[in-house]
TORTOR-703031 format. One line per field, with one value per atom (N, C-alpha, C): residue number from 1; atom name; x, y, z negated. Coordinates in steps of 0.1 Angstrom, whole numbers, padded with zeros to 4 digits. Layout:
# TORTOR-703031
n: NUM,...
atom: CA,...
px: X,...
py: Y,...
pz: Z,...
This chain:
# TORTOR-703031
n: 1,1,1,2,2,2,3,3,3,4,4,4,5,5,5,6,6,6,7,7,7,8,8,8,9,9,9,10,10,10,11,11,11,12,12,12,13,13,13,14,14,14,15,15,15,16,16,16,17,17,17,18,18,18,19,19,19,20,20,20,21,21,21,22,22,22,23,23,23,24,24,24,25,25,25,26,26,26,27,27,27,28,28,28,29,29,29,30,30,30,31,31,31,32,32,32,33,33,33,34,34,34,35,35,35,36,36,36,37,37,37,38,38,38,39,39,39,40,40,40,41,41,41,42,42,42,43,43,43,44,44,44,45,45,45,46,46,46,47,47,47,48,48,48,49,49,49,50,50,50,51,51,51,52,52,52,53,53,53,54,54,54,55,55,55,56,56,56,57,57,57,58,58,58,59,59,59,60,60,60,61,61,61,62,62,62,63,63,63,64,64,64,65,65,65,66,66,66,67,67,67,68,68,68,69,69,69,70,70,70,71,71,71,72,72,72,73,73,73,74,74,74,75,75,75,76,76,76,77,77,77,78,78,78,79,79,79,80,80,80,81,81,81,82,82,82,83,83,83,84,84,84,85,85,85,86,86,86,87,87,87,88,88,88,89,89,89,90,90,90,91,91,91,92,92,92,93,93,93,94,94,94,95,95,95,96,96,96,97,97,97,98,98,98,99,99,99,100,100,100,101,101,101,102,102,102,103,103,103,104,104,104,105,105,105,106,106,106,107,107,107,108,108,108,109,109,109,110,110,110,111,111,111,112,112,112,113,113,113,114,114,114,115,115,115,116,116,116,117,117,117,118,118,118,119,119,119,120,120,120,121,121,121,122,122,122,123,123,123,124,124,124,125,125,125,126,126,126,127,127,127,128,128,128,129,129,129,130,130,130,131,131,131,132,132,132,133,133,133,134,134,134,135,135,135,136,136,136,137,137,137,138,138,138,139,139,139,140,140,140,141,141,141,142,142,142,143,143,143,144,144,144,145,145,145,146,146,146,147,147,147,148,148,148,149,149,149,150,150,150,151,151,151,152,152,152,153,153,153,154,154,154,155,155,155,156,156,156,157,157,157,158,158,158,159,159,159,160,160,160,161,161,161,162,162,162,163,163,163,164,164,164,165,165,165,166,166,166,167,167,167,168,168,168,169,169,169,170,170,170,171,171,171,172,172,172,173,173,173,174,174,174,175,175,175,176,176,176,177,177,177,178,178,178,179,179,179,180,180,180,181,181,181,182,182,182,183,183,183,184,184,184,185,185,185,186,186,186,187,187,187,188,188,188,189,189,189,190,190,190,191,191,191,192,192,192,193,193,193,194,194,194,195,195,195,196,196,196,197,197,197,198,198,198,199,199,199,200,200,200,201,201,201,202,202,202,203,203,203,204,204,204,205,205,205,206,206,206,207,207,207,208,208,208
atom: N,CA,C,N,CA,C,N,CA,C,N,CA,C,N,CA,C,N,CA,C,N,CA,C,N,CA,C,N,CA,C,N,CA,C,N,CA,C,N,CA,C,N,CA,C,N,CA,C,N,CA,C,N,CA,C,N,CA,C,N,CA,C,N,CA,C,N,CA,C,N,CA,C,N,CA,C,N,CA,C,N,CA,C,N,CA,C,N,CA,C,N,CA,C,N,CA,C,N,CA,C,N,CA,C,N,CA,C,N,CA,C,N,CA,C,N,CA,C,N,CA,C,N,CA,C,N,CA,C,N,CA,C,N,CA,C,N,CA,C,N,CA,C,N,CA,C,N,CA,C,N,CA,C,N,CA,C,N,CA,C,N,CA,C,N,CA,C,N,CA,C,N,CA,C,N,CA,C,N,CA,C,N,CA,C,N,CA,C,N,CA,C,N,CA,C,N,CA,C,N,CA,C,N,CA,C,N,CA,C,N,CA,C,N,CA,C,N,CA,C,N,CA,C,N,CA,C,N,CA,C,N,CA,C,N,CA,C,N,CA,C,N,CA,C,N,CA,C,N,CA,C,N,CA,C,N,CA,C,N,CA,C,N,CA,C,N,CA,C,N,CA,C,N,CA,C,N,CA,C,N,CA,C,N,CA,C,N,CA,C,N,CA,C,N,CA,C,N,CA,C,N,CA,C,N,CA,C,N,CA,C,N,CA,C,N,CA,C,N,CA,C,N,CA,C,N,CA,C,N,CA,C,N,CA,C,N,CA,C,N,CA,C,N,CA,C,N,CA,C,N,CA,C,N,CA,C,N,CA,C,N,CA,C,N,CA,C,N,CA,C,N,CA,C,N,CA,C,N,CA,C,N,CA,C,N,CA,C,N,CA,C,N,CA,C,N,CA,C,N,CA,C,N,CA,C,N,CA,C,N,CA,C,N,CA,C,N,CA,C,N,CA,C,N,CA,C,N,CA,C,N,CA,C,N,CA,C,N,CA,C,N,CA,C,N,CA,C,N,CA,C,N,CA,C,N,CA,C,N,CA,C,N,CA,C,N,CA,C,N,CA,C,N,CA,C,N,CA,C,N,CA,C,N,CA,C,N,CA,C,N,CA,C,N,CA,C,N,CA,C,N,CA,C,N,CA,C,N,CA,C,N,CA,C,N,CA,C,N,CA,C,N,CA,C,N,CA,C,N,CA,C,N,CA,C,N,CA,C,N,CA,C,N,CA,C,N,CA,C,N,CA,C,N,CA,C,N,CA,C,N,CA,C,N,CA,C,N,CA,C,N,CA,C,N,CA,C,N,CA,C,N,CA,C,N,CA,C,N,CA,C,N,CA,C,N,CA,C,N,CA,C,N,CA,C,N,CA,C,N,CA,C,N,CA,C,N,CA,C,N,CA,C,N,CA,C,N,CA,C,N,CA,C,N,CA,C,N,CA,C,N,CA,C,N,CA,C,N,CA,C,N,CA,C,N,CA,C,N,CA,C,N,CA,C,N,CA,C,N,CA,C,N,CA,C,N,CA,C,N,CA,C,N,CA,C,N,CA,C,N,CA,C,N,CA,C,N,CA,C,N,CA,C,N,CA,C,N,CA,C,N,CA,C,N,CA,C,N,CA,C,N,CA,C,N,CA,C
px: 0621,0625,0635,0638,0651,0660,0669,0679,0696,0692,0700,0698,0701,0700,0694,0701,0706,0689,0684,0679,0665,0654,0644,0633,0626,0615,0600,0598,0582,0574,0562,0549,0539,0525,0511,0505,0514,0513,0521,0516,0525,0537,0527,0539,0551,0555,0564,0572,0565,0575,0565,0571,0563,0550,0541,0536,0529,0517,0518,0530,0543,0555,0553,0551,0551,0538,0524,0512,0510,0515,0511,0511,0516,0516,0528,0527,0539,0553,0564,0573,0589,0596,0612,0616,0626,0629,0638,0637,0646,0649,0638,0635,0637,0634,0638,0655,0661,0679,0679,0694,0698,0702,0708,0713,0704,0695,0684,0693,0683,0691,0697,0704,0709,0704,0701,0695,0687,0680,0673,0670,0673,0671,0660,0654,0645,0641,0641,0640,0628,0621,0607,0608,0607,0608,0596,0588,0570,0560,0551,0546,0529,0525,0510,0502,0489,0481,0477,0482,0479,0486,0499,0511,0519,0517,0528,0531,0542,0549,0548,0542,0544,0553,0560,0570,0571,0572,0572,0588,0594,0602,0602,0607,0607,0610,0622,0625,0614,0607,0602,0588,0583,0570,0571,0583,0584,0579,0587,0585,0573,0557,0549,0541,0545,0538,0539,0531,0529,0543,0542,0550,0547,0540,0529,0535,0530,0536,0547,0554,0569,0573,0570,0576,0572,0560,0555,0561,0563,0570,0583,0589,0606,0609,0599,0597,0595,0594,0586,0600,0598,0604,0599,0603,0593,0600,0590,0599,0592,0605,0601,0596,0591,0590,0599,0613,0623,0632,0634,0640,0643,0626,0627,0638,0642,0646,0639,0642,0638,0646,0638,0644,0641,0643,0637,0625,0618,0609,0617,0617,0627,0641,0649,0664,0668,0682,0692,0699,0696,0700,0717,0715,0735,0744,0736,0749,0743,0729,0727,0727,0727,0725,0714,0703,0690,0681,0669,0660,0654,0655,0642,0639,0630,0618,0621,0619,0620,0609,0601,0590,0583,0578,0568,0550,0544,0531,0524,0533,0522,0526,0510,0509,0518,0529,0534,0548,0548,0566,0566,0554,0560,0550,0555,0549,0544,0549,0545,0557,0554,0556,0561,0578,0577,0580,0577,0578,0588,0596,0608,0607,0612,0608,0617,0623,0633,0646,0650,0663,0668,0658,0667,0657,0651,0641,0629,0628,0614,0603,0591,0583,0569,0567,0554,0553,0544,0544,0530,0530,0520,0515,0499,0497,0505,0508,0516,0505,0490,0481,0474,0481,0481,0487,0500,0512,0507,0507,0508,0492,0484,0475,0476,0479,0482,0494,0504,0514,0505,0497,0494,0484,0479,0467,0474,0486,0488,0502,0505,0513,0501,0491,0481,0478,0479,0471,0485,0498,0512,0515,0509,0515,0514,0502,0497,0509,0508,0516,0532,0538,0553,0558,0548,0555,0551,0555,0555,0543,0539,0533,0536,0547,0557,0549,0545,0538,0550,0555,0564,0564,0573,0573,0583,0581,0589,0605,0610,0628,0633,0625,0628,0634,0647,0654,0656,0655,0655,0662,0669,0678,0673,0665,0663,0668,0669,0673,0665,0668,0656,0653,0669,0664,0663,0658,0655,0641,0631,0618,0613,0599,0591,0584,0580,0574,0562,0548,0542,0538,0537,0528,0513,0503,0490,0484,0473,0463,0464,0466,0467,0479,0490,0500,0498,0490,0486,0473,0469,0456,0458,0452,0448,0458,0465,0469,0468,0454,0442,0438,0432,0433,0438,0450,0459,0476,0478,0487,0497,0511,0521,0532,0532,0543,0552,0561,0577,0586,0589,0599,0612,0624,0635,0640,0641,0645,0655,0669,0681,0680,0686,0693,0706,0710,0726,0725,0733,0735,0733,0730,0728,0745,0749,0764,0761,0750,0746,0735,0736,0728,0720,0707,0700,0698,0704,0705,0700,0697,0691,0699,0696,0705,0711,0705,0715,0719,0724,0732,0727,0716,0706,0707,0707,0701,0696,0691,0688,0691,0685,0684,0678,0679,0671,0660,0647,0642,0639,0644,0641,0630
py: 1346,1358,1356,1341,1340,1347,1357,1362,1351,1337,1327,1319,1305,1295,1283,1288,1281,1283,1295,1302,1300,1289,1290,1298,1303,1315,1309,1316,1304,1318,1313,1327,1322,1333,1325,1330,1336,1338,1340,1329,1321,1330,1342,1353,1355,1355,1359,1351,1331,1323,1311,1296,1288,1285,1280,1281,1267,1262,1254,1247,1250,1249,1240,1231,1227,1223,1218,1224,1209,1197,1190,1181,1184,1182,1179,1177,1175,1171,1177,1168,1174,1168,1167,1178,1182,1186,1174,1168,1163,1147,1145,1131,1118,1126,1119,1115,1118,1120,1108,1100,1094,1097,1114,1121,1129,1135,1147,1156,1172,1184,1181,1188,1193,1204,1215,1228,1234,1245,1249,1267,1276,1289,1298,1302,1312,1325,1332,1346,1350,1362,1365,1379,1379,1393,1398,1394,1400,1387,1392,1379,1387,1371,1379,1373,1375,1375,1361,1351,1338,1329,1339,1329,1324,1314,1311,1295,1292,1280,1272,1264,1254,1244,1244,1237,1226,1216,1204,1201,1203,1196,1179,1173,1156,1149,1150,1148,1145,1156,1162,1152,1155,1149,1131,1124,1115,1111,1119,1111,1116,1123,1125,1112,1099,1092,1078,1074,1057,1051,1041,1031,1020,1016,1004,1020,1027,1037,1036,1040,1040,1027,1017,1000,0998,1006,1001,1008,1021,1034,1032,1021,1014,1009,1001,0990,0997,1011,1016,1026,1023,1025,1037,1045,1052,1048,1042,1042,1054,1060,1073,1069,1079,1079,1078,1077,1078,1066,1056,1048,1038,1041,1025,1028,1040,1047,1047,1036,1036,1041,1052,1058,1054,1052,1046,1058,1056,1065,1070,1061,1068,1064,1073,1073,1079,1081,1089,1102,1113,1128,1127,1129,1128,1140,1148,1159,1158,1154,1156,1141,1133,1122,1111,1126,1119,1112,1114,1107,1115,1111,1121,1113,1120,1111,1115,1107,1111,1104,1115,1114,1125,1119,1132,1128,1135,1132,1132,1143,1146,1133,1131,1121,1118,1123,1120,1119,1119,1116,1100,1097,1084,1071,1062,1051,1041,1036,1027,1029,1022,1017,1001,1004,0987,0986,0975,0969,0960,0960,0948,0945,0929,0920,0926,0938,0940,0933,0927,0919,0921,0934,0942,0936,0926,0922,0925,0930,0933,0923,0922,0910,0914,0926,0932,0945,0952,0965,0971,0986,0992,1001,1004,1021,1028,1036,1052,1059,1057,1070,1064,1048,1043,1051,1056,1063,1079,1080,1097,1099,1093,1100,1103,1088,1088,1099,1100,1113,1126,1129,1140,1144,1134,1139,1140,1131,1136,1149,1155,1169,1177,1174,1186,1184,1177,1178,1184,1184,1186,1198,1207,1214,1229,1224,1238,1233,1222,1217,1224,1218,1218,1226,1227,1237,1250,1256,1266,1272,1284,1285,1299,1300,1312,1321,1333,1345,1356,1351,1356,1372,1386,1395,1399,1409,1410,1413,1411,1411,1398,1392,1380,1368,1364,1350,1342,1329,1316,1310,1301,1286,1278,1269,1254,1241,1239,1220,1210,1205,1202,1187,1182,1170,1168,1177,1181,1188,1191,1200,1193,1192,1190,1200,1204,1215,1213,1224,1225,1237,1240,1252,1253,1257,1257,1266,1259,1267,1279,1289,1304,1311,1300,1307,1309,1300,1300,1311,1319,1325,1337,1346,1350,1366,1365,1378,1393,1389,1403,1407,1395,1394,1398,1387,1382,1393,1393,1403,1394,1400,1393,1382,1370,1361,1359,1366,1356,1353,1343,1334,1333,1335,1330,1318,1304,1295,1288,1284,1276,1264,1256,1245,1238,1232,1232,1213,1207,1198,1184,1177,1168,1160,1150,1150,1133,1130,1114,1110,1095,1087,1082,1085,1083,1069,1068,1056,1055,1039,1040,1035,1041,1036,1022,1016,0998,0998,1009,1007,1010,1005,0999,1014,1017,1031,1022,1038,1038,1029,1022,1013,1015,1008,1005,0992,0993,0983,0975,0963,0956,0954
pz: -0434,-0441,-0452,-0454,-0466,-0456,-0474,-0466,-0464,-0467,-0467,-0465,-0455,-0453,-0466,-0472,-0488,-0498,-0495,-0505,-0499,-0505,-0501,-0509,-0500,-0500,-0502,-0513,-0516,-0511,-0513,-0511,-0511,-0511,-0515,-0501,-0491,-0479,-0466,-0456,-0447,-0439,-0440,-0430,-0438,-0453,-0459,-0463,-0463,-0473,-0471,-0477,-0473,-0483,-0483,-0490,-0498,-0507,-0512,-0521,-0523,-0526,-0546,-0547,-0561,-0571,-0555,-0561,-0560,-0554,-0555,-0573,-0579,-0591,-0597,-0613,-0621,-0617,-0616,-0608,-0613,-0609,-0612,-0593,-0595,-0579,-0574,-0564,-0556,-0559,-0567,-0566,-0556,-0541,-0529,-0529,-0535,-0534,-0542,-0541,-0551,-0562,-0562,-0573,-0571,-0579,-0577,-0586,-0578,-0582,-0595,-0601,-0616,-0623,-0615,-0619,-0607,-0609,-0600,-0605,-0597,-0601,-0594,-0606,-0596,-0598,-0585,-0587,-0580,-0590,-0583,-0577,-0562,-0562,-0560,-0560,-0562,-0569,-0576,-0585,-0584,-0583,-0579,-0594,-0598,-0605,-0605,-0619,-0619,-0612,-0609,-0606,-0619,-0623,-0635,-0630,-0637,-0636,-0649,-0650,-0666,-0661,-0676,-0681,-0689,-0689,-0704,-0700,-0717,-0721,-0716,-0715,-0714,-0724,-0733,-0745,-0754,-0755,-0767,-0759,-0747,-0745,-0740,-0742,-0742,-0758,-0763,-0780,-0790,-0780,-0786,-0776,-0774,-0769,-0776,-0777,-0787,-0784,-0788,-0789,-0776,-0775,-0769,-0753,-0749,-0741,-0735,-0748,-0749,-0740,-0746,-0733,-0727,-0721,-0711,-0697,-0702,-0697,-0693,-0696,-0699,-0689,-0685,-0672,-0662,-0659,-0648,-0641,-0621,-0613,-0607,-0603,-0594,-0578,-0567,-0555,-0547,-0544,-0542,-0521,-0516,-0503,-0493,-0496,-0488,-0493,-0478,-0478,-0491,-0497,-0508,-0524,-0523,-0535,-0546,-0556,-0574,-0583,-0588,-0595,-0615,-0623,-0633,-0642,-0644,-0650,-0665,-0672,-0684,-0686,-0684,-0683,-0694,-0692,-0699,-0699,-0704,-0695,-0694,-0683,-0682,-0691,-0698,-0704,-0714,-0722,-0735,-0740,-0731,-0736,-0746,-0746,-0750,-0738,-0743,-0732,-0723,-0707,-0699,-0693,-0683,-0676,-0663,-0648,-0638,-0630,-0622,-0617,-0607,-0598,-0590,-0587,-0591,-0596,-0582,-0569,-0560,-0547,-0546,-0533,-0527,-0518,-0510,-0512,-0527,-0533,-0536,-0543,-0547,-0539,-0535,-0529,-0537,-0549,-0553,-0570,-0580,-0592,-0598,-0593,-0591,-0609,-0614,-0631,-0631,-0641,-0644,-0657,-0655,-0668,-0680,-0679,-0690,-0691,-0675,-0678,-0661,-0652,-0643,-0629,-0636,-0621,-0620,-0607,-0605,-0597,-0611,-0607,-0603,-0602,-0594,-0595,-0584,-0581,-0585,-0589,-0591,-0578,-0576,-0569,-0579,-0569,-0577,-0581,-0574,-0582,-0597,-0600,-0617,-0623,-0627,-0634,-0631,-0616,-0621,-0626,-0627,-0633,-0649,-0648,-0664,-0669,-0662,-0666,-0662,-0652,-0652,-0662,-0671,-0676,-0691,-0693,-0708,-0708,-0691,-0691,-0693,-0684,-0693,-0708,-0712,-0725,-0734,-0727,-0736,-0736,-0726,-0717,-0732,-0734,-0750,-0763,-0761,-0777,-0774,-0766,-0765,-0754,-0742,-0732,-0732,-0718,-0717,-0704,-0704,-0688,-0687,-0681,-0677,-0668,-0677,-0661,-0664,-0650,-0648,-0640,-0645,-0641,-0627,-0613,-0606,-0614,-0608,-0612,-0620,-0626,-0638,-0623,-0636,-0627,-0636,-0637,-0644,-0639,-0648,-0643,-0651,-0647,-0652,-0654,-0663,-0663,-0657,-0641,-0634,-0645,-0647,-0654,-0667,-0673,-0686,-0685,-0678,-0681,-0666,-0669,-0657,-0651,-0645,-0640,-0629,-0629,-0618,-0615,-0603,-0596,-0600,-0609,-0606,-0595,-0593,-0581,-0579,-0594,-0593,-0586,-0585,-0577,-0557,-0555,-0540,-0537,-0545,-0547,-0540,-0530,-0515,-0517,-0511,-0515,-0516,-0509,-0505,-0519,-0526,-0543,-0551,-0552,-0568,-0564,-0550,-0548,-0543,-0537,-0527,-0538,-0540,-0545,-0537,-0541,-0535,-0546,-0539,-0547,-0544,-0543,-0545,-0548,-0542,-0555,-0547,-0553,-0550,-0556,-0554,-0564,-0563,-0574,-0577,-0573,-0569,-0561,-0576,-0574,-0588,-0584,-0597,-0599,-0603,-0604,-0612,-0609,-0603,-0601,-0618,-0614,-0628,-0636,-0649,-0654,-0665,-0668,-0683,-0694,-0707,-0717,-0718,-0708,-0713,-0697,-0691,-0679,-0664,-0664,-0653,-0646,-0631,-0628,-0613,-0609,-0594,-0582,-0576,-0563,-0558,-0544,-0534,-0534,-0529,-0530,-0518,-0518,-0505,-0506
């Protein structure tokens, strides 16, 4: 029922839009790409009861984390599910030039966590459900300090900085529509322009 090829249609019910869309947890959009999205827009044209979207800044929730964190977080790859794609966990935002994070919390984005000695080699690999737990447990705990949890009204449209804010779906947006009422979603995204890199150069590879 998108009225665009382009324009994908979320819903908390299968007849109208896809569903589950963002529930597997904390995540960046399009992490699978070498260049992930750049922005992402969205438009609600019906919003049901306990649909909201939270937000964490990255910036801001990078630098409410230790130090001892901070390096350990430095070293960390994410290889995403598609064709052996490492993306670095803390990078460089390509327009502001501060720090973000790039990551997808839900099962089936990331394969594994490879580590490098700090001089570009990788000398051993992590489970991915090591990392994202630990990211998903300190975005909840961030989520009250520094973010946001958008309940959003019919008509309202947003553009996000995909690589600047993390985002997730909670359980309330999937919730029965006999209930909580009809969710649709609207959402595009804008084509990413940069392979993600870290401040001393290093970016994205493949991993043999």
């Amino acid at each position: 029922k998108s009225p665009h090829p382009d324009i994908f249609r979320v819903s908390n019910d299968e007849t109208e839009g896809c569903i589950n869309v963002g529930t597997t947890g904390w995540h960046i959009d399009g992490t699978f790409q070498e260049m992930p999205f750049k922005y992402q827009t969205m438009h609600f044209h019906s919003v049901c009861e306990g649909g909201e979207t939270w937000f964490v800044p990255l910036k801001e929730f990078y630098e409410l984390q230790d130090e001892k964190t901070r390096m350990h977080w430095d070293r960390l790859w994410m290889v995403t599910g598609r064709g052996a794609l490492a993306h670095p966990l803390v990078w460089k935002h390509p327009s502001r030039g501060d720090t973000s994070l790039m990551f997808h919390c839900g099962p089936p984005f990331c394969v594994a966590w490879a580590v490098d000695d700090g001089k570009g080699n990788v000398n051993s690999m992590l489970r991915p459900r090591e990392i994202q737990k630990q990211l998903t447990e300190r975005l909840d705990e961030a989520i009250d300090k520094i973010g946001i949890k958008m309940n959003w009204e019919q008509g309202d449209f947003a553009i996000n900085d995909n690589l600047g804010n993390c985002h997730y779906a909670p359980p309330g947006t999937q919730s029965r529509r006999q209930k909580a009422g009809l969710r649709i979603l609207h959402r595009t995204t804008v084509a990413g322009e940069v392979v993600p890199t870290k401040a001393d150069g290093r970016a994205s590879f493949f991993v043999e």
